[in-house]
N, CA, C and O atoms as CSV, one atom per row, in Angstrom:
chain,resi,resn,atom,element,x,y,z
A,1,UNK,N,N,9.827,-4.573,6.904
A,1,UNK,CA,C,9.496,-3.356,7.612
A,1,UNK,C,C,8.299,-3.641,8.506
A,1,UNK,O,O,7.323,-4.291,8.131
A,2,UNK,N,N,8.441,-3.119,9.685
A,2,UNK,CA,C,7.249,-2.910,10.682
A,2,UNK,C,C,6.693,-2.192,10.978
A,2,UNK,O,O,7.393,-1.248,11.344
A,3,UNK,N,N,5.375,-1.956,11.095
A,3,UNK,CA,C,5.321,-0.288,11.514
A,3,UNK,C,C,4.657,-0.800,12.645
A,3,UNK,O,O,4.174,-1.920,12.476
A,4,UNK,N,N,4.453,-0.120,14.106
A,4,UNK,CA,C,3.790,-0.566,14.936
A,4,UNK,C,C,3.085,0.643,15.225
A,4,UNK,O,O,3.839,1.577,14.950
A,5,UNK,N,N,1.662,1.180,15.781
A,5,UNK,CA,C,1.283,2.277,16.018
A,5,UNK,C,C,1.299,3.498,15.568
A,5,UNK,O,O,1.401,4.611,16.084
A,6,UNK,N,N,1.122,2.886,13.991
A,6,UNK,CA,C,1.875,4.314,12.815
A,6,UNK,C,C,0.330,4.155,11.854
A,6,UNK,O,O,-0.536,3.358,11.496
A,7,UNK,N,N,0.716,5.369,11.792
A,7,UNK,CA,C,0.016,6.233,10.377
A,7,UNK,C,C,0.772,6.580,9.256
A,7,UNK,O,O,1.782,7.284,9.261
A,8,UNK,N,N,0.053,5.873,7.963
A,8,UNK,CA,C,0.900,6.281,6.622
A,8,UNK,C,C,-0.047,7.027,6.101
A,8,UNK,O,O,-1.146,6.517,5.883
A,9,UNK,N,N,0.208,8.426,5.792
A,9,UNK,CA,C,-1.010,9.518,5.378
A,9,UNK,C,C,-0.769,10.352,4.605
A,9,UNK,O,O,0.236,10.940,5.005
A,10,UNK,N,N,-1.262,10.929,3.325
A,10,UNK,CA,C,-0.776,12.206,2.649
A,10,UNK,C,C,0.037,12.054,1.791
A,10,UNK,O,O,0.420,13.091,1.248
A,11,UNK,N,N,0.687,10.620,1.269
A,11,UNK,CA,C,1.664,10.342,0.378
A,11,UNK,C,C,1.076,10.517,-0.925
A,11,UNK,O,O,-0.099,10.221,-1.144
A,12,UNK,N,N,1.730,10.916,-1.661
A,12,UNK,CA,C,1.538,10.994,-3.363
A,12,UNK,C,C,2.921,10.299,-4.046
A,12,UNK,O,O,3.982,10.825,-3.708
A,13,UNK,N,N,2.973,9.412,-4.774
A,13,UNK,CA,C,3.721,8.342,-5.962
A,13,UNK,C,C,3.380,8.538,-7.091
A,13,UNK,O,O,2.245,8.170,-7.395
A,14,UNK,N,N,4.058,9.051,-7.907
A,14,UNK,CA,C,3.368,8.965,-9.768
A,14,UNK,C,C,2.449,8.300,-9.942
A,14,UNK,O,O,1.221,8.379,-9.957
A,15,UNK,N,N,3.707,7.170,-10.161
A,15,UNK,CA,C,2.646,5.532,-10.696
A,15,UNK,C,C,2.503,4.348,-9.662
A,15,UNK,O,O,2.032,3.290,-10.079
A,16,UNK,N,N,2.765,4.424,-8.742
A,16,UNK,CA,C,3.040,3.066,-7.925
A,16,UNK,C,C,3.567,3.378,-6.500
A,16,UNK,O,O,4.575,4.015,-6.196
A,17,UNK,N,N,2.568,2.727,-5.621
A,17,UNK,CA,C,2.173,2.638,-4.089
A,17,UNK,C,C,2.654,3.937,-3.456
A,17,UNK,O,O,3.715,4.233,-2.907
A,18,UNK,N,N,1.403,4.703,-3.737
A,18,UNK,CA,C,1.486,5.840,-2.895
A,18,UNK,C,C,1.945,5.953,-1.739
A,18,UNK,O,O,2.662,6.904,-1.430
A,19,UNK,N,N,1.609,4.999,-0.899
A,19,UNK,CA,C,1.761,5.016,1.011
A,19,UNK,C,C,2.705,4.010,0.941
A,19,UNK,O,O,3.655,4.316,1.662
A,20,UNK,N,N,2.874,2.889,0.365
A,20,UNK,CA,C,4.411,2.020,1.057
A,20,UNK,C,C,4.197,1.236,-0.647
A,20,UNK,O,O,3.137,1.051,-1.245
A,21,UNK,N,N,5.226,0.989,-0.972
A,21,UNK,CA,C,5.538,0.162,-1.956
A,21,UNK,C,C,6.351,-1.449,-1.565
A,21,UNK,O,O,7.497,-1.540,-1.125
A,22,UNK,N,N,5.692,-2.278,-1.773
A,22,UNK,CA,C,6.644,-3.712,-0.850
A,22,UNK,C,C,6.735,-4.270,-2.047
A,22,UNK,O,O,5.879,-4.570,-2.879
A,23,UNK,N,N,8.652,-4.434,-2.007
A,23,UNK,CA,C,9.090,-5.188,-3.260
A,23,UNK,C,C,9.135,-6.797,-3.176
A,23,UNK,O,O,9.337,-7.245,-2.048
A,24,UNK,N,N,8.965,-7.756,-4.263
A,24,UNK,CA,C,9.016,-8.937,-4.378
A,24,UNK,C,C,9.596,-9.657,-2.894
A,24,UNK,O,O,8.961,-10.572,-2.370
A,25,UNK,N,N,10.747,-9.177,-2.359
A,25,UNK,CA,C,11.179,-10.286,-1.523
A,25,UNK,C,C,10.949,-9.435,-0.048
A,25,UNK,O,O,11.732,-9.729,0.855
A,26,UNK,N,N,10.044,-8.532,0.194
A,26,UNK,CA,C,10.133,-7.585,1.117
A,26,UNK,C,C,8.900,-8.080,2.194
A,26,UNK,O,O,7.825,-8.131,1.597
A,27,UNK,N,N,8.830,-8.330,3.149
A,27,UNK,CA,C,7.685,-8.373,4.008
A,27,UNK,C,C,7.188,-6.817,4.991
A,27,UNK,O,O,7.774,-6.253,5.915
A,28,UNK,N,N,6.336,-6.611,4.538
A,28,UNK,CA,C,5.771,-5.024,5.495
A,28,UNK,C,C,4.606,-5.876,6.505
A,28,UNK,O,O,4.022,-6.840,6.008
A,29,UNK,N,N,4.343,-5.507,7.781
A,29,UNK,CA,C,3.975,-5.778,8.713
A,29,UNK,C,C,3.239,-4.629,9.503
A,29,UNK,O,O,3.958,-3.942,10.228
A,30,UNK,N,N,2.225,-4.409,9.465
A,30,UNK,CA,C,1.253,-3.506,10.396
A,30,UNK,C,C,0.677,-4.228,11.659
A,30,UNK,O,O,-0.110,-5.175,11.651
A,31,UNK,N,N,1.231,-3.585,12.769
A,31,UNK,CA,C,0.523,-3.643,13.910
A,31,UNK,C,C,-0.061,-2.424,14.365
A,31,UNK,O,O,0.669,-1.458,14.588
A,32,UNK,N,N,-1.739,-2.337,14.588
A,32,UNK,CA,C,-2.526,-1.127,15.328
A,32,UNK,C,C,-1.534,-0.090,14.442
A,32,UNK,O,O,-0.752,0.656,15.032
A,33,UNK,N,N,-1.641,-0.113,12.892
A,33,UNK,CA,C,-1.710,0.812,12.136
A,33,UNK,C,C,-2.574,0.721,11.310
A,33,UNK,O,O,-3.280,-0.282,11.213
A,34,UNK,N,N,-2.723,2.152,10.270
A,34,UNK,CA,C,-2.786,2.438,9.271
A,34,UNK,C,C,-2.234,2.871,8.047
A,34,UNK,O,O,-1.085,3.294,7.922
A,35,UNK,N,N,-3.118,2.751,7.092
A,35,UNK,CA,C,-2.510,3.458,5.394
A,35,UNK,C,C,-3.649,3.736,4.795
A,35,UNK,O,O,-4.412,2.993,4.178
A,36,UNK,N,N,-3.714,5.020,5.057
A,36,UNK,CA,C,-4.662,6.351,4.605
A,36,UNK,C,C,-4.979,7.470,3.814
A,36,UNK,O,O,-4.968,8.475,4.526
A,37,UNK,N,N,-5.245,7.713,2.694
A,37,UNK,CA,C,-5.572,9.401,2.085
A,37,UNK,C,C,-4.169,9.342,1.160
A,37,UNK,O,O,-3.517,10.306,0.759
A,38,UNK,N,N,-3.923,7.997,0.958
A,38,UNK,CA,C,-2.501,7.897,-0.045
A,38,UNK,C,C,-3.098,8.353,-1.215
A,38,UNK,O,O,-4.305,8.561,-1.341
A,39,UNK,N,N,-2.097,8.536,-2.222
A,39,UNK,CA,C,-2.608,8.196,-3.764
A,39,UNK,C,C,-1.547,8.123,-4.712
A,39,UNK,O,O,-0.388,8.166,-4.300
A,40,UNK,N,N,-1.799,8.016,-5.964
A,40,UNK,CA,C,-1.052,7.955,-6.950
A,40,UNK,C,C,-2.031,8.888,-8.265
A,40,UNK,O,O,-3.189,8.832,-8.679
A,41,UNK,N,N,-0.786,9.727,-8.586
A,41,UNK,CA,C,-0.984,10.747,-9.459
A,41,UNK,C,C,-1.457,10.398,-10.784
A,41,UNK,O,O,-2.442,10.940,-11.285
A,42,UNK,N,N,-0.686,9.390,-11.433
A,42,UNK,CA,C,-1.468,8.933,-13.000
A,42,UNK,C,C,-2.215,7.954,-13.367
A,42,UNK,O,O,-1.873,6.793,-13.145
A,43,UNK,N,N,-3.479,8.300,-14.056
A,43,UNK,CA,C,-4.272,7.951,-14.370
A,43,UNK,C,C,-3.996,6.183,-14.618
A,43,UNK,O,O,-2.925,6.225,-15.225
A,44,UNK,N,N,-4.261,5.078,-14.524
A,44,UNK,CA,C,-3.827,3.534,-14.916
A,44,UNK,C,C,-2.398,2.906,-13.294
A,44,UNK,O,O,-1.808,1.853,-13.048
A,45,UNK,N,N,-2.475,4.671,-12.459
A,45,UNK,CA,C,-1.224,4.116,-11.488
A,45,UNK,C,C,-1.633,3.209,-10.895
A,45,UNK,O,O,-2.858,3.111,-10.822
A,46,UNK,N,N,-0.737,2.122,-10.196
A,46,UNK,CA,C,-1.857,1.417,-8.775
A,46,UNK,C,C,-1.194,1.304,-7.303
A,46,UNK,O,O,-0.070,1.638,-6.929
A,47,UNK,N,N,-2.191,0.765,-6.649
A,47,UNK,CA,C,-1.658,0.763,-5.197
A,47,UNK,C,C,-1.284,2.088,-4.681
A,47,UNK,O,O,-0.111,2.420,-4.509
A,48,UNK,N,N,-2.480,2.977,-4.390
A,48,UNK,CA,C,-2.641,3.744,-3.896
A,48,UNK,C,C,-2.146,4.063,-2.602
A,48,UNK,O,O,-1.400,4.977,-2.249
A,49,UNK,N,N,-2.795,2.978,-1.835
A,49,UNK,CA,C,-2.456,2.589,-0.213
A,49,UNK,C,C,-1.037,1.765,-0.561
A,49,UNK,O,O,-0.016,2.452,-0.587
A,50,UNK,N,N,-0.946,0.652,-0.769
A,50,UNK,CA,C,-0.277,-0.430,-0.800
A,50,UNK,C,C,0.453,-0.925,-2.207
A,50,UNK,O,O,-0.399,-1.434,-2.934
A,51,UNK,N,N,1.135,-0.927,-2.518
A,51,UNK,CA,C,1.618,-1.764,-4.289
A,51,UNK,C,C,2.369,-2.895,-3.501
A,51,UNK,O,O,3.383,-2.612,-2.862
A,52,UNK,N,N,1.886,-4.155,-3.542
A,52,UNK,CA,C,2.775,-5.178,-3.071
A,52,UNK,C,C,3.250,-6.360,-4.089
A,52,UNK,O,O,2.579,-7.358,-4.353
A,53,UNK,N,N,4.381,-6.088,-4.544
A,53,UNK,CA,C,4.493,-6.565,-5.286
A,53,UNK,C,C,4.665,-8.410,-5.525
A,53,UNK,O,O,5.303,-8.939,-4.614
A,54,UNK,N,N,4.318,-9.078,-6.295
A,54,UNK,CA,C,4.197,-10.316,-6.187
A,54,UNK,C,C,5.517,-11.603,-5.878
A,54,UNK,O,O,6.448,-11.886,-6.631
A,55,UNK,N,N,5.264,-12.067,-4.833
A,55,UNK,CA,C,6.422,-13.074,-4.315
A,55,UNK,C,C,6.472,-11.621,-2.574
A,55,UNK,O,O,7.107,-11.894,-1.555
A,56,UNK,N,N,5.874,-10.619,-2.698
A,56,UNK,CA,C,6.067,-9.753,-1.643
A,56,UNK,C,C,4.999,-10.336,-0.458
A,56,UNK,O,O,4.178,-11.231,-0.656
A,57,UNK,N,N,5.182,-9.700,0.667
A,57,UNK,CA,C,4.558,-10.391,1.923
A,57,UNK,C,C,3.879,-9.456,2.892
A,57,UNK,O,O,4.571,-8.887,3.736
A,58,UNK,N,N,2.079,-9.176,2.815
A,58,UNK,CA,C,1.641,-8.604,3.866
A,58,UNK,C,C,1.222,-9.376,4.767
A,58,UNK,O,O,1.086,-10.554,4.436
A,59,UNK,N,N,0.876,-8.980,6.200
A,59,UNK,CA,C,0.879,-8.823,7.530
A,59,UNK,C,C,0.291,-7.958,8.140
A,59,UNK,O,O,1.007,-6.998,8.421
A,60,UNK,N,N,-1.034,-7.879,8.564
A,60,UNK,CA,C,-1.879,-7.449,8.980
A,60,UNK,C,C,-2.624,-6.254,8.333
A,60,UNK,O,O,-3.249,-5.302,8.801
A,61,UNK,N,N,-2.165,-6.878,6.433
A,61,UNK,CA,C,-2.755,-5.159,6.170
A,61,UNK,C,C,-4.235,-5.750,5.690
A,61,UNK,O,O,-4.561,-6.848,5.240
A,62,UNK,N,N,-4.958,-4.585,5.973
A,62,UNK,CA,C,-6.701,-5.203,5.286
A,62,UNK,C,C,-7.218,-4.316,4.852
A,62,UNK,O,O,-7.521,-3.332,5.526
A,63,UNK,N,N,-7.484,-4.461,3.426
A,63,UNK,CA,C,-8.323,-3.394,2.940
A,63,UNK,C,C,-9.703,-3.295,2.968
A,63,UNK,O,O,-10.632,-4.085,2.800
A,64,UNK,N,N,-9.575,-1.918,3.268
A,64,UNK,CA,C,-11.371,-1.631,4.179
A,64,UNK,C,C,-11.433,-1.668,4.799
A,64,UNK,O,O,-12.421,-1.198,5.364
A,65,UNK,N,N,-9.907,-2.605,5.799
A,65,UNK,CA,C,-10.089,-2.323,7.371
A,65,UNK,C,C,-9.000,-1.345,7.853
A,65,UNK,O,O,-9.507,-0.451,8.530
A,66,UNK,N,N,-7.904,-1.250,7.745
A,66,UNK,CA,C,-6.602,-0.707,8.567
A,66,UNK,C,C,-5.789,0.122,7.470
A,66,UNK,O,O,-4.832,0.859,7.706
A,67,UNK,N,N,-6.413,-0.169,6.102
A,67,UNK,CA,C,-5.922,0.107,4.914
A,67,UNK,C,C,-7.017,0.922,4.166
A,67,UNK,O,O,-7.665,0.187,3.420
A,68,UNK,N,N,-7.510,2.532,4.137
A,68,UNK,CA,C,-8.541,2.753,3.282
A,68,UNK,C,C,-8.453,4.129,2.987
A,68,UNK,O,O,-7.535,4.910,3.237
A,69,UNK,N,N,-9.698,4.350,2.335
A,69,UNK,CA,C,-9.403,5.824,1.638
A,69,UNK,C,C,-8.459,6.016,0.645
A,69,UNK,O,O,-8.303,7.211,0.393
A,70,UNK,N,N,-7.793,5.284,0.011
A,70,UNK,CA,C,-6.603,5.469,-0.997
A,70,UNK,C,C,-6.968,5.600,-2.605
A,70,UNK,O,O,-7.708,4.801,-3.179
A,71,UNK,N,N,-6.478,6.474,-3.097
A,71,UNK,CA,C,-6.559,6.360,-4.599
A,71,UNK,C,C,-5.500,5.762,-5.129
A,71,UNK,O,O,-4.452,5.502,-4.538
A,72,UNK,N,N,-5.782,5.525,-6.325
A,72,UNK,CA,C,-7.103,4.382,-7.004
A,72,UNK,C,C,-7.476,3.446,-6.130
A,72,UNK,O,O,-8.684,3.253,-5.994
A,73,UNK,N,N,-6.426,2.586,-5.271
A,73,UNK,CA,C,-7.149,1.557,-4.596
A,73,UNK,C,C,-6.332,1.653,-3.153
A,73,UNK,O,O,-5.471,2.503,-2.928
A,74,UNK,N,N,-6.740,0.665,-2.250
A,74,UNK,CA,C,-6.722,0.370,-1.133
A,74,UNK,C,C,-4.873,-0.597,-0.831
A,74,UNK,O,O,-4.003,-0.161,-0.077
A,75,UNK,N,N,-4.768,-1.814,-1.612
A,75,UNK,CA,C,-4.064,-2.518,-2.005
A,75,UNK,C,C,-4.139,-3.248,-3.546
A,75,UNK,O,O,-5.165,-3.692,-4.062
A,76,UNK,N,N,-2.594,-3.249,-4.217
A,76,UNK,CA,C,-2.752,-4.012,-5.243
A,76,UNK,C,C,-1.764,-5.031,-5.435
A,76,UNK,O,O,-0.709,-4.860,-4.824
A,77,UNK,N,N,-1.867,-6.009,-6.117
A,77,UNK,CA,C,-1.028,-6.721,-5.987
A,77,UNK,C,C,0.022,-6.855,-7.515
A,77,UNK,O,O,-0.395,-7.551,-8.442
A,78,UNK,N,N,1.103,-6.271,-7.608
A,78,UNK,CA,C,1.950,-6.430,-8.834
A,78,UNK,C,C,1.553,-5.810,-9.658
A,78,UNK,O,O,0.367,-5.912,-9.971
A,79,UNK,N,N,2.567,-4.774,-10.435
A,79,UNK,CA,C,2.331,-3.646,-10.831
A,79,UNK,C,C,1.167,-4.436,-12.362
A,79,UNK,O,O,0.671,-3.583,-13.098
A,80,UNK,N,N,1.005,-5.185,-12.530
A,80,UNK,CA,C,-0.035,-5.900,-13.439
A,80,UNK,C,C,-0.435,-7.219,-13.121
A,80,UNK,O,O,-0.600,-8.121,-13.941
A,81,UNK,N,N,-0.612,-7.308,-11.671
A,81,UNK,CA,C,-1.725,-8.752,-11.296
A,81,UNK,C,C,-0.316,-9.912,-11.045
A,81,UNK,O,O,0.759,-9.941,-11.644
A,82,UNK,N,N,-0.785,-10.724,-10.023
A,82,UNK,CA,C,0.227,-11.848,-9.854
A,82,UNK,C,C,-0.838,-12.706,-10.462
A,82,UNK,O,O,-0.639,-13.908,-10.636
């Protein structure tokens, strides 16, 4: 997936990647975007902004830079750490 000149904003996910979820073999790609004011609803959820899951592939995402404001976090990687 690409997003080019996009805003990901306002999303809510239970447990896992509020604003985009990228599965194991999936590459997500931001150009002159963002992922913003995401979150996830339960308490231990992750990847607020981002859940990318491990063997998965980002592309221009940076947290703290193009990627922020998200609850619990910004980006995570695998729903329990690669």
């Amino acid at each position: 997936m690409t997003l080019i000149d996009s805003t990901v904003t306002g999303n809510t996910a239970f447990t896992f990647g509020g604003g985009i979820y990228n599965v194991s073999i999936g590459t997500v790609t931001l150009i002159d975007s963002t992922v913003t004011g995401n979150t996830v609803a339960v308490a231990g959820g992750r990847g607020g902004g981002i859940l990318n899951e491990c063997g998965g592939t980002l592309v221009g995402a940076v947290a703290g830079g193009n990627v922020f404001n998200n609850t619990p976090d910004n980006i995570a990687n695998g729903l329990f750490g690669c």
